[in-house]
C-alpha positions as CSV (number, residue, x, y, z in Angstrom):
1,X,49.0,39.8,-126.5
2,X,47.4,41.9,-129.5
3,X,46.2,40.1,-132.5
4,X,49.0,39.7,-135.0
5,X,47.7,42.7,-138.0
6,X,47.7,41.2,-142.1
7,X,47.0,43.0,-145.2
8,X,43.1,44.8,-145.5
9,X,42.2,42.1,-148.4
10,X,44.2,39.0,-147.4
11,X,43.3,36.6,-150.6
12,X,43.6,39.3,-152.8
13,X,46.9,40.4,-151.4
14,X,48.4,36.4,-151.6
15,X,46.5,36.3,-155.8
16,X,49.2,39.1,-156.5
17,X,51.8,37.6,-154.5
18,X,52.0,34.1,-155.9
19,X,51.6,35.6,-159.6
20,X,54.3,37.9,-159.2
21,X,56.5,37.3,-156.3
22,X,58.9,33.7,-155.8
23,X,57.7,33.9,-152.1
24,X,56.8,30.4,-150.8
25,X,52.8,29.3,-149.6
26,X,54.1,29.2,-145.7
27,X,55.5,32.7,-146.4
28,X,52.2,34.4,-148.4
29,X,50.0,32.5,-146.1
30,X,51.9,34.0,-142.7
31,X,52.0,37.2,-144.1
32,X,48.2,37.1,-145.5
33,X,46.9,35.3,-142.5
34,X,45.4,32.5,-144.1
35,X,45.6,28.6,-144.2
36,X,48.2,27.4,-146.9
37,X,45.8,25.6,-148.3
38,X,43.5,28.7,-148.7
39,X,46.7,30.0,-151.2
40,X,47.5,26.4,-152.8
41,X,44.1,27.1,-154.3
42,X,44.2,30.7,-155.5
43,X,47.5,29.7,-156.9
44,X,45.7,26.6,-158.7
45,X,42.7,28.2,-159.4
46,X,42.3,29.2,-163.3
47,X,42.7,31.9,-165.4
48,X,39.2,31.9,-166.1
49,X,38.1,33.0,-163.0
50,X,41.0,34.5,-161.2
51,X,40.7,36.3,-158.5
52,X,41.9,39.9,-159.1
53,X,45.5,40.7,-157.4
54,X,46.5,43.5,-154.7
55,X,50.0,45.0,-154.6
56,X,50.7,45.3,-150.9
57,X,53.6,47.2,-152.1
58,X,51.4,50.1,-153.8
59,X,49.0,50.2,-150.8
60,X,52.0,50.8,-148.8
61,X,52.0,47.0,-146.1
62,X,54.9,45.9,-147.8
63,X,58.2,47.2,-149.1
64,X,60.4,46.1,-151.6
65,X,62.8,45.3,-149.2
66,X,61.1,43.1,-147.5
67,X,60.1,41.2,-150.2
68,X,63.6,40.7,-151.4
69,X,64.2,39.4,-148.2
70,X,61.5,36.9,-148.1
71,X,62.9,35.9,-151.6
72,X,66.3,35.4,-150.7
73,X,65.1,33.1,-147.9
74,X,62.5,30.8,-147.8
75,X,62.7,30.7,-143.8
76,X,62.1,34.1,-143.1
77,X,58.5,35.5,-142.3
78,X,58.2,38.8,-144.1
79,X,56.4,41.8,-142.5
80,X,53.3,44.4,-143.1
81,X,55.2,47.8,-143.4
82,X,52.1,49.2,-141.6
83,X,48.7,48.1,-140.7
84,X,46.0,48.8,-142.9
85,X,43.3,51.8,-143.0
86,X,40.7,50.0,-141.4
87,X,42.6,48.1,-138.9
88,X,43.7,51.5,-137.5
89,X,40.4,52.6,-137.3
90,X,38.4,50.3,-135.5
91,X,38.5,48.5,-132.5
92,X,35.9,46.3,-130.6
93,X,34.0,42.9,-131.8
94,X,34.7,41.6,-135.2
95,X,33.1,43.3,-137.9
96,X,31.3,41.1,-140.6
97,X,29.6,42.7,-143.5
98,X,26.0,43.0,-143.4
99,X,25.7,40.4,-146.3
100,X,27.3,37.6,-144.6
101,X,25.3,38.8,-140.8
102,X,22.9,36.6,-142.1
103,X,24.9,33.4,-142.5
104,X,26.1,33.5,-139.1
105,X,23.4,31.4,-137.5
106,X,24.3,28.6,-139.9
107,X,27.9,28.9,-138.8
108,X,27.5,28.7,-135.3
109,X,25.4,25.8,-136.2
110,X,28.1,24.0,-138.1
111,X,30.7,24.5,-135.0
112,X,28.3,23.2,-132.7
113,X,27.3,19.7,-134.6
114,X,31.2,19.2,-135.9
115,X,33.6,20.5,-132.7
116,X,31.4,20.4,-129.7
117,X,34.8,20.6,-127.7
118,X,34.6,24.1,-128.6
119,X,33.1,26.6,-126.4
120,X,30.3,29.4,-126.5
121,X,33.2,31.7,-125.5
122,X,35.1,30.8,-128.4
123,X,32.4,30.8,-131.0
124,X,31.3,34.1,-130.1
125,X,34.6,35.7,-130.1
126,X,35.4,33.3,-133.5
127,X,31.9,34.6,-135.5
128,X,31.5,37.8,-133.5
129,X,28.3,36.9,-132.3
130,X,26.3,37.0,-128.7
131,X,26.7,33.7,-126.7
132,X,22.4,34.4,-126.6
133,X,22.4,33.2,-130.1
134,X,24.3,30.7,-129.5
135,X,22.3,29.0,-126.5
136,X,19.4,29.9,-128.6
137,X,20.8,27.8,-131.6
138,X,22.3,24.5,-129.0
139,X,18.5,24.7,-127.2
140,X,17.0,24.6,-130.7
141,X,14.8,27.8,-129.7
142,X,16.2,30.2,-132.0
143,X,13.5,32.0,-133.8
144,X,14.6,30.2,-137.2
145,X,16.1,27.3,-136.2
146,X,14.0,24.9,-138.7
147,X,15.7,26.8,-141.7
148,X,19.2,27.0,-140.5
149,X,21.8,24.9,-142.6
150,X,25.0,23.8,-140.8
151,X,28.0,25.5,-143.1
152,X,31.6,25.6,-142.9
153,X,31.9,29.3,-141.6
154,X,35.6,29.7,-143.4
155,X,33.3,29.0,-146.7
156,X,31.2,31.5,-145.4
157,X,33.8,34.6,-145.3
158,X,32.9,34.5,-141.5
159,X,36.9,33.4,-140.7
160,X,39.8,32.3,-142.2
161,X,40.7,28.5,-141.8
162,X,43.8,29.8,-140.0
163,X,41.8,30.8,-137.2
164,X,39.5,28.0,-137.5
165,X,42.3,25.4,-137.7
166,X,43.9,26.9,-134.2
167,X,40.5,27.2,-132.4
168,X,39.7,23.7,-133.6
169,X,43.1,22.4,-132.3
170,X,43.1,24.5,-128.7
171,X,39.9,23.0,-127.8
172,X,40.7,19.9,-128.9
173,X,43.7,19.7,-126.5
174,X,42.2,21.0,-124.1
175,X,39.4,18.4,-124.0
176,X,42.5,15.4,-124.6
177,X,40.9,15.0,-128.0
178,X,43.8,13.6,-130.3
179,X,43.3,15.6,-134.2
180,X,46.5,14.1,-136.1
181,X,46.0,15.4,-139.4
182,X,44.1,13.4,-141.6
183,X,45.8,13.8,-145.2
184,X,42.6,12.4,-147.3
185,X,40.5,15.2,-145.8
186,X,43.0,17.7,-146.6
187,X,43.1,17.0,-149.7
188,X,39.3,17.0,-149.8
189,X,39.4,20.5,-148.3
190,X,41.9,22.4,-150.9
191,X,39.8,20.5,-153.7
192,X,36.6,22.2,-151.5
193,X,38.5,25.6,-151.6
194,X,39.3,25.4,-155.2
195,X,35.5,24.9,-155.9
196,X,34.3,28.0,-153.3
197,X,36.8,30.6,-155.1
198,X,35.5,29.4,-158.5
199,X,32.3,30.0,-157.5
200,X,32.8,33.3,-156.1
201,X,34.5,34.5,-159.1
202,X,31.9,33.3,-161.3
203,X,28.8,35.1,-159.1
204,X,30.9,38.0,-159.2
205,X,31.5,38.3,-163.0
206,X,28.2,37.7,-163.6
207,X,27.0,40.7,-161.3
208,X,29.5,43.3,-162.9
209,X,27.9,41.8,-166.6
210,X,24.5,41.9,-165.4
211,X,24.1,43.6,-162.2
212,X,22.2,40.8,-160.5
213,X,23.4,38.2,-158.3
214,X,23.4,34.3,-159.5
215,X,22.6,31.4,-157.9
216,X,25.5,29.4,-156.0
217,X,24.6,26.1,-158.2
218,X,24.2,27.8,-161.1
219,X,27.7,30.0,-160.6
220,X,29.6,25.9,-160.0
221,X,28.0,24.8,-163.4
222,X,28.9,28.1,-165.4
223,X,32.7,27.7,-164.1
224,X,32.8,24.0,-164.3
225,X,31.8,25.1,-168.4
226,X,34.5,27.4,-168.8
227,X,37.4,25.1,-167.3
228,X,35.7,22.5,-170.3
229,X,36.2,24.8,-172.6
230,X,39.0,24.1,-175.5
């Protein structure tokens, strides 16, 4: 079964939808891809640092129609008009931007030490990596194994939580491991979320101002200064 298609930029897509759309978060996340919680937190992230919207109905994956639809009923799953540019132009492995290649290793390693119910199969096809690098990582013989850092590869832009969240649960039943949703964590995770995408905005204003990147730390304290801010 092919892999269901979303918009090109799926967060930016769901910014413009919850600002101007009465859609629900079950409908923008389907239609985006992502985890509801990924677009409780755009929609509750602040003006300050908002993340710049994209009309799917301009770039041509959604139509007006459809969109009326989905607002007329909070049950129905509205659908791209057409896949987007790049999806029809590639195939293969998953493509990740040379800037993030980097964080991959930390990734895998993240998968590894959290869900060990999940297999090198699945991580490769997950990260779009080679299950080499992944023995390499388990065996602790990768090349730079003393400097890796186990992180969350949805925080990494190396998948979406969607994705994560139904690898996570596939293996898990597949081992017998019970997962009932734990409601403290989630709300630890959309507070998490909130925090990344401030971030982000923040490192990203601040290289269009200056033309040099910023430091993660430093982008969290210059946007916990402007949500002080009278």
């Amino acid at each position: 079964m092919a892999a269901p298609i979303h918009p090109l930029m799926p967060h930016a897509t769901a910014a413009w939808l919850v600002d101007n759309s009465a859609l629900t978060f079950d409908q923008i996340a389907n239609y985006c891809g992502l985890h509801v919680l990924e677009v409780q937190a755009i929609a509750d992230d602040t003006a300050a640092t908002k993340l710049a919207g994209r009309d799917p109905i301009r770039s041509g994956e959604l139509t007006q129609e459809e969109l009326n639809r989905g607002q007329a009923d909070p049950d129905y799953a509205i659908k791209l008009a057409r896949q987007p540019e790049q999806s029809r132009r590639t195939t293969g492995p998953r493509y990740t931007p040379v800037s993030k290649r980097q964080d991959k290793p930390d990734g895998i390693l993240w998968i590894i030490k959290n869900h060990p119910e999940i297999s090198d199969n699945q991580i490769s096809k997950l990260i779009g990596t080679t299950k080499t690098t992944i023995a390499a990582i388990r065996d602790k013989s990768h090349w730079n194994y003393a400097n890796l850092q186990p992180r969350d590869p949805v925080t990494l832009g190396l998948t979406s939580q969607r994705e994560m969240d139904a690898l996570v649960s596939a293996a898990a039943k597949k081992a017998g491991i019970d997962i009932s949703p734990d409601l403290g964590k989630l709300g630890e995770d959309r507070a998490a979320l909130i925090e990344q995408l401030q971030a982000e905005r923040v490192a990203a204003a601040h290289i269009a101002e200056h033309g040099v990147p910023v430091e993660p730390n430093t982008a969290l304290e210059r946007g916990e200064a402007l949500f002080k801010r009278p």
